[in-house]
N, C-alpha and C positions, 0 to 999 in steps of 0.2 A: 810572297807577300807575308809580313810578318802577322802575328795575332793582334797585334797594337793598330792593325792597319786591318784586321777581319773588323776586329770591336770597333771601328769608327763605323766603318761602313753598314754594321747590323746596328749601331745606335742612332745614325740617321736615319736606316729605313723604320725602325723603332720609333724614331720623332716622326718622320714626316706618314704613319701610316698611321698610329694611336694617339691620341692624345695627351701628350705628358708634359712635365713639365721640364725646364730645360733646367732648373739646379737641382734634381734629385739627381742621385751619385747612383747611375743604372747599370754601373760596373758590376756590382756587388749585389742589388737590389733581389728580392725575390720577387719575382714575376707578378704573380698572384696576390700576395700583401702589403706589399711597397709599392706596386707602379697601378696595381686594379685589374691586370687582363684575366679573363676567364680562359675555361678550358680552348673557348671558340677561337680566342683572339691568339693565344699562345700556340694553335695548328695553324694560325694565317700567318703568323710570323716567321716558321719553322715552313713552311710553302715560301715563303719571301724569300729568304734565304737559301732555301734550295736554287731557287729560281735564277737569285741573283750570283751564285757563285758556281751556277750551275755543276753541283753537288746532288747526291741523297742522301738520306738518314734512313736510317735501320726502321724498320714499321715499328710503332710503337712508341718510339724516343719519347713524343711528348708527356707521356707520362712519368721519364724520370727527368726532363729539365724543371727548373725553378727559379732559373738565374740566366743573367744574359752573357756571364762570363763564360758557363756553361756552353750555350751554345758555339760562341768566338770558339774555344776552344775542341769542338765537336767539328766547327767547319776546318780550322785550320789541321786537322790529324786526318779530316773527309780527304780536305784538297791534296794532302802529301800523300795520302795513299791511292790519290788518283792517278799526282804525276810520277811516282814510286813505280807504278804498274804500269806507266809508258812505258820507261827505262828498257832500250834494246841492251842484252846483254854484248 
């Protein structure tokens, strides 16, 4: 799955779980100043996301995310070092 195709899928659950609006550019956005989520909403997000690409993130993370590009690319480096540490030698 490429990262073009993590970011749709974390901008949907983005849409259909907060309320935003559909022309802000939430590629780029900051979380917190641009789109409104608080501390609360940006761990509900990063739980969604675990959930849905069934991944985890490192304890803590939401304190250094800010951006939703951020994340996209947090899942997609989660996902290849999941399926990296399948790999039978």
């Amino acid at each position: 799955m490429s990262q073009s195709d993590i970011y749709n899928k974390i901008r949907w659950t983005l849409m259909a779980n907060f309320r935003l609006k559909e022309a802000t550019n939430h590629y780029k956005a900051n979380l917190s100043e641009d789109l409104g989520l608080d501390a609360w909403d940006i761990n509900q997000l990063i739980f969604l996301v675990e959930k849905q690409f069934n991944i985890q993130f490192e304890t803590g993370i939401e304190k250094n995310i800010v951006s939703l590009n951020q994340i996209a690319s947090l899942t997609y480096k989660a996902m290849h070092r999941q399926t990296g540490s399948m790999k039978v030698a």
